[in-house]
C-alpha positions, 0 to 999 in steps of 0.5 A: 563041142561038136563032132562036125565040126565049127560050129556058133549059135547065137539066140537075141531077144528082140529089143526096140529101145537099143539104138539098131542104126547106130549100132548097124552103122559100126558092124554092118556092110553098106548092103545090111545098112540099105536094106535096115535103112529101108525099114521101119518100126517091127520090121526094122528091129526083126531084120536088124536082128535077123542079121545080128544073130547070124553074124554073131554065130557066125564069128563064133563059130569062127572063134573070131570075136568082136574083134573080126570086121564085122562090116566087112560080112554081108549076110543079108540073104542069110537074114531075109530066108525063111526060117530053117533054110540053109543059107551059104556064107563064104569066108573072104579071109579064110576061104572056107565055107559055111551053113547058116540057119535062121531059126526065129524061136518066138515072137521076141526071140531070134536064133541062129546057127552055123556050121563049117560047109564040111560037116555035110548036113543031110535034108537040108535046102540051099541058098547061096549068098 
């Protein structure tokens, strides 16, 4: 679907009733669970899908699926930047860059996107994680 290459994205309605921890406590890393951990009500829930839907875009622009670890990938500095800022995520496994952008479409609605590093994204700022 894209001439630049992989690509995911990945849009979550915010949504409080869901069990956040639990489900935090299978699919992220030990960092991604301190910081959840240290949160509590609105910003809780935003945080928790601040790094849902950049975890979730980031395996599919992968083309891994749930099956991937997903604890064994820590994205928390992706999730914390501020909407727009290009974030870096490397790939353990695979070796290969990528570019996260967090892009919160409202205030029940989180998004993000990803992109394989080499589709060389001009105007963009960096961050690395």
């Amino acid at each position: 679907l894209s001439s630049l290459g992989a690509v995911g994205v990945d849009v979550e309605r915010l949504e409080d009733h869901r069990d956040l921890s639990a489900l935090a406590a299978r699919v992220f890393s030990p960092r991604e669970r301190e910081i959840l951990n240290a949160r509590s009500g609105h910003r809780l829930v935003e945080f928790f899908y601040r790094t849902w839907t950049c975890k979730e875009a980031w395996i599919k622009a992968l083309g891994a699926g749930l099956s991937y670890p997903l604890e064994q990938l820590d994205l928390h500095e992706a999730a914390q930047a501020s909407p727009g800022m290009r974030t870096s995520v490397m790939d353990s496994e695979g070796g290969r860059s990528w570019q996260c952008w967090r892009l919160p479409l409202d205030s029940e609605r989180e998004a993000a996107v990803v992109l394989a590093s080499s589709s060389g994204i001009a105007g963009s700022s960096s961050r690395g994680c």
